[in-house]
C-alpha positions in Angstrom: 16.7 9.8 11.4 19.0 10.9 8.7 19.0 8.2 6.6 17.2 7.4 3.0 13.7 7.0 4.3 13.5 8.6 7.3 15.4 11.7 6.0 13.5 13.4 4.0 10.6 13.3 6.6 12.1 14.5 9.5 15.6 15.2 9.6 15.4 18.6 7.8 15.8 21.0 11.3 17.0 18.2 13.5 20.5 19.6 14.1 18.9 23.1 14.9 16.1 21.8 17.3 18.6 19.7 19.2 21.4 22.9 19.2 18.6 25.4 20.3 17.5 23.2 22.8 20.8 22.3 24.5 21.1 26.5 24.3 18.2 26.8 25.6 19.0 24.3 28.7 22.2 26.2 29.2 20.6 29.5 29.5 18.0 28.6 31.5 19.8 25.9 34.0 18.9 28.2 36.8 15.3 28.4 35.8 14.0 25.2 36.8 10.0 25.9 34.7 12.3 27.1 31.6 14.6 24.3 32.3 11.8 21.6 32.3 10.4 23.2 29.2 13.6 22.1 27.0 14.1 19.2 29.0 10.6 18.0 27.9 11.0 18.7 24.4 14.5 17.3 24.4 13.4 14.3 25.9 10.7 13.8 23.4 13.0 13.9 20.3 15.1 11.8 21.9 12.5 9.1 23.1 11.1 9.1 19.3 14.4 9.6 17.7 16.0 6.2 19.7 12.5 3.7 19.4 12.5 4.4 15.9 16.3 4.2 14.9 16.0 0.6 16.2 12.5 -0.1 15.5 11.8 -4.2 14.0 9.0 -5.3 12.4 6.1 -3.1 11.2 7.7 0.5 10.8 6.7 3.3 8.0 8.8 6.6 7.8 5.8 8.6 8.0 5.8 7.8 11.9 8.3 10.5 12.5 5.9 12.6 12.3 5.5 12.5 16.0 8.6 13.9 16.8 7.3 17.4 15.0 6.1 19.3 17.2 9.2 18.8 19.5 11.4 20.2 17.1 8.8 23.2 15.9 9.0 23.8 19.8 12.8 23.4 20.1 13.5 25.6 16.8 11.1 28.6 18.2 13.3 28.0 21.6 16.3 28.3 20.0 16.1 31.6 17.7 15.0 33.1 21.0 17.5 32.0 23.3 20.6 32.0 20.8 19.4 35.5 19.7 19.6 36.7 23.5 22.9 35.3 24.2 24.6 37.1 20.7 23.0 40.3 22.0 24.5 40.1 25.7 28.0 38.5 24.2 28.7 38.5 20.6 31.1 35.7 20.9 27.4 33.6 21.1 27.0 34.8 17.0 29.3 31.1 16.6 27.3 29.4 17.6 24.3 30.8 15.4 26.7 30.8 12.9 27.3 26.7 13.4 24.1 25.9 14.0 22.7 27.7 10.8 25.6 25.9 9.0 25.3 22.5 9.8 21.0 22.3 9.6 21.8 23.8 5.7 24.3 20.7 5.4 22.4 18.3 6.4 19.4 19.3 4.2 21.8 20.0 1.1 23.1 16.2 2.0 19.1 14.9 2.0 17.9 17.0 -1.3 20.9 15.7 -2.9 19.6 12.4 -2.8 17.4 13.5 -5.5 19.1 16.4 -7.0 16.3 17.4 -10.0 13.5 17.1 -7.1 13.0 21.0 -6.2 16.9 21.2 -7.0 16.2 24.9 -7.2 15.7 25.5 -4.0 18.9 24.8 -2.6 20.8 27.6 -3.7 18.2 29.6 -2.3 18.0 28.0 1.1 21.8 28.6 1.3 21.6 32.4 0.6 18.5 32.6 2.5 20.2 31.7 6.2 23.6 33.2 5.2 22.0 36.6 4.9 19.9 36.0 7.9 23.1 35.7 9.7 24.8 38.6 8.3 21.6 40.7 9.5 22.3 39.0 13.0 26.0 39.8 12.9 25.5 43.7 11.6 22.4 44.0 14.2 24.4 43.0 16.8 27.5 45.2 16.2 24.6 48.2 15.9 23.0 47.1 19.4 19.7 46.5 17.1 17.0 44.1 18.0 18.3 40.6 16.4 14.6 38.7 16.2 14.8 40.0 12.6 18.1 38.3 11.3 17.0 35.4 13.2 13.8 34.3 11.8 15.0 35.0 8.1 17.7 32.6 8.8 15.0 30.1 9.8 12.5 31.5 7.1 15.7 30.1 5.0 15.6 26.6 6.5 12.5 26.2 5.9 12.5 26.3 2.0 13.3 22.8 1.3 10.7 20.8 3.6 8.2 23.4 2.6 8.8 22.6 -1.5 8.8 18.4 0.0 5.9 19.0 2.1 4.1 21.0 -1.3 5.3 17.9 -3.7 3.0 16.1 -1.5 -0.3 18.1 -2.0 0.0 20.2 -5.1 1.8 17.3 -7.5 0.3 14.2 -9.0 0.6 11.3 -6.2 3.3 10.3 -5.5 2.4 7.8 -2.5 -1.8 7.4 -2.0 -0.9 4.9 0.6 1.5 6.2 3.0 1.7 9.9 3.7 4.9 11.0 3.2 6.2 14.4 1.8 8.7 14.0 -1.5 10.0 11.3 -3.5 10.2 8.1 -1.6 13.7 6.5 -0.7 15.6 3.5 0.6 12.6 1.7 1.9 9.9 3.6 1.6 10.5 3.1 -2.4 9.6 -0.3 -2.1 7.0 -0.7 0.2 3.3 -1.2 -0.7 2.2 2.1 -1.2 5.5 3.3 -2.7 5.7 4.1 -6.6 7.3 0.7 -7.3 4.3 -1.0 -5.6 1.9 0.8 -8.2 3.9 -0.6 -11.8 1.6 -1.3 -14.4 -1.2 0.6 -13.0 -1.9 3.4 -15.2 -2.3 0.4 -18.0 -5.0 -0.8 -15.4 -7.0 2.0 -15.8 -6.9 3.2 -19.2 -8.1 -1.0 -19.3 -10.2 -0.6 -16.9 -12.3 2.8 -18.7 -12.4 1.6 -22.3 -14.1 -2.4 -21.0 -16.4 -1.6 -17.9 -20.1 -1.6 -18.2 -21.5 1.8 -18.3 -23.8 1.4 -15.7 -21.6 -0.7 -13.4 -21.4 1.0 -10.2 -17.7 -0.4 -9.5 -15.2 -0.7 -12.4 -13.1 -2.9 -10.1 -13.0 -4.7 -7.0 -10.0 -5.6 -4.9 -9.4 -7.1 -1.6 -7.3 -4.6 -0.4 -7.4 -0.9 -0.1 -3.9 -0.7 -1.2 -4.4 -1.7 -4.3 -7.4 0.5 -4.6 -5.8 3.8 -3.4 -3.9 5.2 -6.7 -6.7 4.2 -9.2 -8.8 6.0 -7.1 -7.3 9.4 -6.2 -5.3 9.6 -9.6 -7.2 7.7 -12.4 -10.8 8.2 -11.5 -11.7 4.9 -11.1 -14.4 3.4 -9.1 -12.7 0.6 -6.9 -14.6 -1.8 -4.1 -11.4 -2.7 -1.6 -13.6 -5.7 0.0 -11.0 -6.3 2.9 -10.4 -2.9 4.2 -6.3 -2.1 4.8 -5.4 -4.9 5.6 -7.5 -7.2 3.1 -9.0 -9.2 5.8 -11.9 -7.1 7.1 -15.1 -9.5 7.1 -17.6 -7.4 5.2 -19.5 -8.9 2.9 -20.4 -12.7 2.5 -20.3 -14.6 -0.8 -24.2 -14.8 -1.4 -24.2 -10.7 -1.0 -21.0 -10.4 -3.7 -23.2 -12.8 -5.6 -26.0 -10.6 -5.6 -23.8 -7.6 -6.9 -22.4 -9.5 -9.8 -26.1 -10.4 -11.0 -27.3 -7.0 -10.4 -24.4 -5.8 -13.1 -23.3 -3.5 -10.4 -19.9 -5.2 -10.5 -17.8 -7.2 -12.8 -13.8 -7.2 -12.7 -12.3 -8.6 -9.7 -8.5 -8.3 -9.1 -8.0 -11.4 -6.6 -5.3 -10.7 -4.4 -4.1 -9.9 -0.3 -2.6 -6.9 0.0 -0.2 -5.8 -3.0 3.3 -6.4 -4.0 6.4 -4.6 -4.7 9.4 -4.6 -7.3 8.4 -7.3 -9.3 5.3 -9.0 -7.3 2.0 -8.9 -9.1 0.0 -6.0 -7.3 -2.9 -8.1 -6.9 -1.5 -11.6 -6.1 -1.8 -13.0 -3.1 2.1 -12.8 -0.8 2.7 -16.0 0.8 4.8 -16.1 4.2 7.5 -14.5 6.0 9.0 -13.8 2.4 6.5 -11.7 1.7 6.3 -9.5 4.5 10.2 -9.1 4.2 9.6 -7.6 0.5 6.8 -5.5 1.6 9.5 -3.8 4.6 7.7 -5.8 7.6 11.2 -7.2 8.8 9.5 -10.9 8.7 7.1 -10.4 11.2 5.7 -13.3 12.3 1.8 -13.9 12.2 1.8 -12.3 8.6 1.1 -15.1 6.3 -1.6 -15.7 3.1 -4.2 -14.2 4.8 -2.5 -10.3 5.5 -1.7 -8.9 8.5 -4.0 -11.1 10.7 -3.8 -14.4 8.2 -6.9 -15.5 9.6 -9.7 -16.4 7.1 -12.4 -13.2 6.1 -15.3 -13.2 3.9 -13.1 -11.1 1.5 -10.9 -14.6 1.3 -14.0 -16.3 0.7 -15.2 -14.1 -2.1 -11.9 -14.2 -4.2 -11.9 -17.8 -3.9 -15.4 -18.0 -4.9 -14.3 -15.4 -7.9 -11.5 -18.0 -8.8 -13.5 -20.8 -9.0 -16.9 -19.1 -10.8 -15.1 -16.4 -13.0 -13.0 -16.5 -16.0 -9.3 -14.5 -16.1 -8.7 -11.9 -18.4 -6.2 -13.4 -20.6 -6.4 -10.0 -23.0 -2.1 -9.1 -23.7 -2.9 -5.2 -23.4 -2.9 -5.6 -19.4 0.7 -5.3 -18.1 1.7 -8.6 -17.1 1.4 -7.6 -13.2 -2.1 -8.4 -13.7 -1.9 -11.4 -16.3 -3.8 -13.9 -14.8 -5.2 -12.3 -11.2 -8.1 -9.9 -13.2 -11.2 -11.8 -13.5 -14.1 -10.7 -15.5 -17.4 -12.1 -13.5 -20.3 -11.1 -16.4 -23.1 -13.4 -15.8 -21.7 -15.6 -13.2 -23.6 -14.4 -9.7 -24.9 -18.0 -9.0 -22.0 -19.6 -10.1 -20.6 -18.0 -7.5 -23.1 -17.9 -5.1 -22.6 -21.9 -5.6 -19.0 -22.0 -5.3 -19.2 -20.0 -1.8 -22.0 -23.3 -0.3 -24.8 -20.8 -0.5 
């Protein structure tokens, strides 16, 4: 949970929620109701923790995200029960002390991934939880309530995630596919979804703007809605994702795409399953167990030309009909992701109705 992708989602107060609760279980070993409580919470970190550290096939980081509320639970736990046992034996402040320590190295190991993303927050993270245990440490020698020193040491652990988790909302996208907080790393760089996966697609869209029909009600139509996400939410431009997700979702037959190209309500198609990553064409089409090892599947089998389910889909059948009926953009200002897989359909509804047998 503490490595590239996986990280910077979840592995920010790990060490603390996992020291607060075995605290927490010691304190309250002759509680049994309190003892269940951190047993459950434990458990559940645990049970997350171990299916995704050896997880195959399909597996995003974003899917830690289950194991949040455990550690919320577990952190809350533990300021209260480590605070209790510094103010009945000091010799407990240690403990505080090494918990605090090794949760602020472990997030200064994961920011330092990416040291000029938020790099300014570190330092104050680290000065943050030191001087919330030095308030614990002079409360306690004064007999003072400790909640106080406490909760700035977490308020201090809680800097970094919070500036990750704000990246996420308040900064241009950086992932429109896959929800996850910060820049994206190991895996998660290369997956569809990931920046890597979207190369080439701001020259899309300036394209895109300057050719389209102005009363075109799509600018573009894709098979998936992978492909369609970033245009959308960070260029403004109208996409159709015909297949759903997974670019297999039956929803429209070729005779109905047909009637949309006559009725100028679309033109530009971008023929493709899915998406690609590195250096595979966004649009075209990944064949086989190749593919889905690029794309961070693992190889999964039943995964093959036709996307996740590889069966056929009326989406299938309309970009073949498209590749058959419509001409490819050849124009060299498109990157050359999309050389070859952008067709321009103007005037060619029953060519295409044809091509589908309707």
């Amino acid at each position: 949970m503490f490595d590239d992708a996986n990280g910077g989602q979840i592995g920010w107060l790990l060490p603390f929620a996992l020291g607060g609760g075995l605290v927490a279980l010691w304190s309250w070993r002759r509680d049994p109701v309190r003892r269940a409580f951190a047993v459950l919470f434990l458990g559940w970190i645990a049970l997350y923790g171990g299916i995704y550290s050896y997880a195959q096939g399909i597996y995003h980081a974003y899917y830690t995200s289950t194991m949040a509320p455990a550690i919320a639970a577990l952190v809350g736990v533990g300021v209260v029960t480590v605070a209790n046992a510094v103010r009945r034996d000091r010799r407990w402040l240690m403990v505080l002390i090494g918990l605090v320590g090794v949760t602020v190295w472990t997030q200064l190991q994961i920011a330092g991934r990416t040291p000029d993303f938020y790099g300014w927050v570190r330092p104050l993270t680290v000065a943050t939880a030191l001087a919330g245990v030095l308030a614990v440490a002079v409360l306690a020698v004064r007999r003072l309530p400790l909640a106080s020193g406490a909760m700035l040491s977490v308020a201090g652990l809680l800097l970094l995630p919070a500036a990750w988790s704000w990246s996420a909302s308040a900064n241009p996208s950086l992932n429109t596919t896959l929800p996850q907080a910060g820049p994206q790393q190991g895996a998660s760089g290369q997956t569809f979804g990931s920046q890597a996966f979207d190369d080439g697609t701001p020259q899309l869209a300036a394209w895109l703007k300057s050719h389209s029909d102005a009363d075109a009600t799509w600018q573009l139509v894709v098979s998936s809605s992978q492909n369609a996400s970033t245009l959308i939410s960070e260029y403004e431009v109208s996409v159709m994702a015909l297949g759903g997700f997974s670019g297999t979702d039956n929803s429209i037959t070729v005779a109905g795409f047909a009637d949309l190209i006559s009725s100028g309500a679309v033109r530009y198609v971008l023929v493709g399953q899915g998406g690609g990553s590195g250096d595979d064409a966004p649009g075209r089409a990944l064949q086989g167990a190749g593919a889905n090892a690029r794309l961070g599947y693992g190889g999964q089998q039943g995964m093959g030309s036709g996307g996740f389910g590889g069966a056929a889909s009326g989406s299938n059948s309309v970009m073949s009909a498209v590749q058959s009926a419509c001409t490819a953009v050849s124009d060299t200002s498109l990157p050359t992701s999309y050389q070859g897989v952008l067709y321009d359909c103007a005037g060619a509804g029953d060519a295409i109705r044809a091509a589908g047998g309707n």
